[in-house]
C-alpha positions in Angstrom: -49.3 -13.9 32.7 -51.6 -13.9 35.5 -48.6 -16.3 37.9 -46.5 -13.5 37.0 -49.3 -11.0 38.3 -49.8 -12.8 41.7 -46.2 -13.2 42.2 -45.6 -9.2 41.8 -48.8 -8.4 44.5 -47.4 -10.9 46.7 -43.9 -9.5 46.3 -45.8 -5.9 47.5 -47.1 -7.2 50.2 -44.0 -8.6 51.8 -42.2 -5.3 51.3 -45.0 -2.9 53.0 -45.3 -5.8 56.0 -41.4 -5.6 56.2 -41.1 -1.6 56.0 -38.8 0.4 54.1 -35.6 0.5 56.3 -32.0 1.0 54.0 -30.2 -1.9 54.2 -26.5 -1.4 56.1 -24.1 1.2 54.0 -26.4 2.0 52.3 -27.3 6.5 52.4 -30.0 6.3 49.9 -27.9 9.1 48.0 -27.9 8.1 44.3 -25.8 11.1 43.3 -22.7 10.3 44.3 -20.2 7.3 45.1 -20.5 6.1 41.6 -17.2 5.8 39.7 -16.7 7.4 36.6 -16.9 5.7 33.1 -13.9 5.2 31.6 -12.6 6.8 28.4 -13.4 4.8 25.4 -10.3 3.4 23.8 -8.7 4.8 20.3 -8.5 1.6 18.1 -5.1 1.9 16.2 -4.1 -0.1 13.5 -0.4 -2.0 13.8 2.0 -2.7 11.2 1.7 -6.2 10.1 -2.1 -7.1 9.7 -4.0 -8.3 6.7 -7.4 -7.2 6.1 -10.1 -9.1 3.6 -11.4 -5.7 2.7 -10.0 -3.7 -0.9 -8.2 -0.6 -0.2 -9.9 2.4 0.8 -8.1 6.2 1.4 -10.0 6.6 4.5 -11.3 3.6 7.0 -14.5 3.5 8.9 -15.6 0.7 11.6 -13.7 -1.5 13.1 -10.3 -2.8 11.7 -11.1 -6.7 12.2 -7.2 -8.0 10.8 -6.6 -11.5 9.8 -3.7 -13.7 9.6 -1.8 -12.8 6.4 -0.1 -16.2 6.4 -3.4 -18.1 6.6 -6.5 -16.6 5.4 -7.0 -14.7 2.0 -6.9 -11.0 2.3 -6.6 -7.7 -0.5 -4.3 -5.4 1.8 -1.7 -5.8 4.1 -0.4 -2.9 6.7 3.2 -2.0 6.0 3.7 0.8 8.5 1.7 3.0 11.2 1.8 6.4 12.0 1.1 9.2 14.5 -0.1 12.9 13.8 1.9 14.6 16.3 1.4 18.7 16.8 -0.4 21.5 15.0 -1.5 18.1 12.9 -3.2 16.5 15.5 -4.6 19.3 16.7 -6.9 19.8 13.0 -10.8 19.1 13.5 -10.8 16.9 10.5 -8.0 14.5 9.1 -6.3 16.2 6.4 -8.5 16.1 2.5 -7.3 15.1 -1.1 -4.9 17.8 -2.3 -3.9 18.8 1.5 -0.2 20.1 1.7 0.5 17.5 4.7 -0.2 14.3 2.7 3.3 14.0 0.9 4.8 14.3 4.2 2.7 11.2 5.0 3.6 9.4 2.4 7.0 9.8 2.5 7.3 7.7 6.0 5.3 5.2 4.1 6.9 4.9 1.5 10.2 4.4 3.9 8.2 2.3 6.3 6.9 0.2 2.9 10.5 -0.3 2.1 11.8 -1.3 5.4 8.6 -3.8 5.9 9.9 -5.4 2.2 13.4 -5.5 2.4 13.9 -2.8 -0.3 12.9 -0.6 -2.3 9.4 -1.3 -2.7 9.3 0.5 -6.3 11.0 -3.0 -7.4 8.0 -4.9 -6.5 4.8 -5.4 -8.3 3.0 -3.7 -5.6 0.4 -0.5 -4.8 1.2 1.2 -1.9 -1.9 3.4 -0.4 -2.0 6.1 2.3 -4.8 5.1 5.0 -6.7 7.9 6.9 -9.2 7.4 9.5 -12.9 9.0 9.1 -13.7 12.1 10.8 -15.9 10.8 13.0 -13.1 8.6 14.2 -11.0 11.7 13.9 -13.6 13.0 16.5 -13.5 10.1 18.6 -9.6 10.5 19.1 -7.8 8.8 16.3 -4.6 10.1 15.1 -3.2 7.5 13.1 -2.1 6.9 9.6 -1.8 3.5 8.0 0.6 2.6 4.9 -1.2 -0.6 3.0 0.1 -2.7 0.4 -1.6 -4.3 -2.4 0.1 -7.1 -4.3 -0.4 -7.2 -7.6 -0.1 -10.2 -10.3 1.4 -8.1 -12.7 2.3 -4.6 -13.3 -0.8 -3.8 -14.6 -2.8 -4.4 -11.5 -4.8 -7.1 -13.3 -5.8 -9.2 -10.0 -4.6 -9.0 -6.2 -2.4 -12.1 -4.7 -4.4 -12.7 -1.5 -2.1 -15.6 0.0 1.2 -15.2 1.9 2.9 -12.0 3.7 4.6 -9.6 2.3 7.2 -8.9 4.4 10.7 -9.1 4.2 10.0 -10.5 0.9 12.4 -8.2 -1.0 15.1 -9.5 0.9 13.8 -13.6 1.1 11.2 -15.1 -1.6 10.8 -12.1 -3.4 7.5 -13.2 -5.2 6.0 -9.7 -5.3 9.8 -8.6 -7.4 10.2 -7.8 -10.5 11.9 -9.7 -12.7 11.6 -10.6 -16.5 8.1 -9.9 -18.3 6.1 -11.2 -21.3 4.5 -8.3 -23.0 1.4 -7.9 -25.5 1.9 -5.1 -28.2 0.0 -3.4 -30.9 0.9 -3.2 -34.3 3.1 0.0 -33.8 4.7 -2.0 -30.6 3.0 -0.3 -28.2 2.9 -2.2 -24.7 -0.9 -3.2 -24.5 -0.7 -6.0 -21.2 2.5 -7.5 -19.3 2.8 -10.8 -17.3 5.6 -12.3 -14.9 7.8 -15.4 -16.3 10.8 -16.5 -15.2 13.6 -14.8 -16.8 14.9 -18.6 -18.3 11.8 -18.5 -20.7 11.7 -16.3 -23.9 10.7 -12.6 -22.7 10.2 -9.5 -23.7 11.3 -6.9 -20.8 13.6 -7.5 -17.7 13.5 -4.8 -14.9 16.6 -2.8 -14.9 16.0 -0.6 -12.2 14.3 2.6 -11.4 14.3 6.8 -12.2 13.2 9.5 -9.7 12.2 12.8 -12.1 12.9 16.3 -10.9 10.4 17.8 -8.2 8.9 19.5 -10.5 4.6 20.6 -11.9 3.0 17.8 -12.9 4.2 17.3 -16.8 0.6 17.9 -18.3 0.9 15.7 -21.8 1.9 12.2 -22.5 4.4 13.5 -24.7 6.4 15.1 -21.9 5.7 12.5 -20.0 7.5 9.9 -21.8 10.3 12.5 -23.0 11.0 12.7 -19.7 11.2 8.7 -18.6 12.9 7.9 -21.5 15.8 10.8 -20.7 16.0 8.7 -17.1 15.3 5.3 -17.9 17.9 5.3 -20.8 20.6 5.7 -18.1 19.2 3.3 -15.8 19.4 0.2 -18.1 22.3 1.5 -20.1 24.1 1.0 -16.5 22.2 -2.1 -16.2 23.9 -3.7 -19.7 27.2 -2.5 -18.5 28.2 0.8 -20.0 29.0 3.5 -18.1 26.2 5.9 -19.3 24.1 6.2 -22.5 26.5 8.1 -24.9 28.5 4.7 -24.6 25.5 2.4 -25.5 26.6 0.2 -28.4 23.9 -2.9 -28.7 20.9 -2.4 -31.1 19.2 -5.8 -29.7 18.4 -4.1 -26.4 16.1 -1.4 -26.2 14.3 0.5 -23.1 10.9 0.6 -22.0 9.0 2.3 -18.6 5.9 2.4 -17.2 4.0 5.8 -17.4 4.2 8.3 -14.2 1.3 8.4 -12.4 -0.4 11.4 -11.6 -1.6 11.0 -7.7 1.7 9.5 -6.9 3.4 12.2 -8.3 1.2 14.3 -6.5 1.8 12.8 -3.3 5.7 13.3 -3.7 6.3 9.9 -5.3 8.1 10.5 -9.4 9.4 6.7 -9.7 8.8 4.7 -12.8 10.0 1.3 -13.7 12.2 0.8 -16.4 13.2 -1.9 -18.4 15.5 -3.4 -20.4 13.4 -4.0 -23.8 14.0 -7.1 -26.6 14.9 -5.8 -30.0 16.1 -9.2 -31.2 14.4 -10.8 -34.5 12.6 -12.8 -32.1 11.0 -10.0 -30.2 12.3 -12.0 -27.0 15.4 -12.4 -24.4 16.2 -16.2 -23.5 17.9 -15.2 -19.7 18.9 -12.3 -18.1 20.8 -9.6 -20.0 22.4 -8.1 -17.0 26.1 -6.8 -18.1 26.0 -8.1 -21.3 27.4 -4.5 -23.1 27.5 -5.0 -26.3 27.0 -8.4 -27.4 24.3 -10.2 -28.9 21.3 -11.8 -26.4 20.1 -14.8 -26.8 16.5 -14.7 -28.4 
């Protein structure tokens, strides 16, 4: 401490020996010349990243991707979008229930299908819509992101964090869906489903999907299921081979779909799964029953 005191008093005295003259160019005027700081710079997500992080409706910090083919991650971007307009012009990002999210989600669910390969209601898949926080809203952001989750099973039991998912639809197509062993009650209602390949004894193979009417949200389960099974009936009876359900003629095949889901069908999105459903004495399908009409499956 005390060098560093010398040092400084000797440093004084040099500069009142040597005067106080401006060194050349220089005008002693510390108001001006100085170039302005530059904006800061909008992070914006792209379209093919992988993030470690579980999916969240609206993102704060920094994005941070990863390598989807290389390191584990929970969601994967499928497509990125642009508020454009009287949108982008909002002082906050638009709120849970807000008339402009269906419009969002519509690009990604188109932008989820394109990154697939198809229709991305035929994969064991969640699909999320991404908004960025208002203080990044403040700062300038006015994207939307479209993530992927990939699920095990249809029941979102755990998350596959290894591998891309795109163009798998069209290629490896381990996120389809395919044939499925299925837990039941007593009164053979579906309790838990799991992948198999469709060569081992099953209960369910996926037949297709059914878009209800843009209609109110059907408030009870009952109306709920009356109206998958009115759709699902005609996917899988099309699926068997018959030309619609009044010509269904094969009592070991049965349909089954998973339930609508209320903030998709919120958001615009009134898909369900359906399946074609094992009715055999073994309670099980041995191989695909694709155009099969009316005869008997193997069990």
């Amino acid at each position: 401490m005390r060098r560093w005191v010398a040092l400084a008093a000797g440093l004084a005295v040099v500069a009142a020996l040597s005067g106080c003259a401006k060194p050349s160019g220089v005008d002693g005027d510390l108001t001006n010349g100085w170039p302005a700081m530059p904006r800061a710079k909008v992070q914006v997500p792209v379209a093919g990243a992988c993030y470690v992080w579980p999916y969240a409706k609206v993102w704060r910090g920094d994005f941070d991707p990863v390598d989807c083919a290389t390191r584990k991650h929970q969601t994967e971007t499928a497509y990125v979008g642009t508020f454009t307009g009287a949108d982008a012009a909002r002082s906050q990002p638009p709120a849970d229930g807000s008339p402009l999210l269906p419009n969002l989600y519509a690009q990604c669910q188109k932008g989820a299908s394109d990154y697939l390969g198809g229709d991305w209601h035929a994969a064991m898949v969640f699909l999320g819509l991404v908004l960025p926080s208002g203080e990044a809203w403040a700062g300038g952001a006015r994207w939307f992101r479209c993530d992927l989750v990939h699920l095990t099973d249809p029941d979102g039991t755990e998350v596959v964090q290894d591998g891309t998912l795109k163009g798998d639809l069209s290629g490896p197509r381990t996120a389809a869906y395919g044939c499925l062993t299925v837990d039941t009650d007593n009164q053979r209602n579906v309790l838990s489903e799991r992948p198999i390949d469709c060569a081992q004894p099953h209960a369910a193979e996926f037949a297709g999907t059914f878009t209800a009417p843009n209609v109110p949200w059907p408030s009870t389960a009952a109306a709920r299921e009356r109206l998958g099974d009115n759709g699902c009936v005609e996917v899988v009876a099309k699926f068997l081979g018959f030309a619609n359900s009044d010509q269904w003629d094969n009592p070991a095949v049965g349909w089954w779909e998973q339930s609508f889901d209320e903030d998709q069908w919120n958001l615009g999105d009134r898909t369900v799964q359906c399946f074609a459903y094992a009715f055999t004495k073994s309670g099980h399908f041995t191989g695909s029953v694709k155009g099969i009409r009316g005869k008997t499956p193997k069990g």
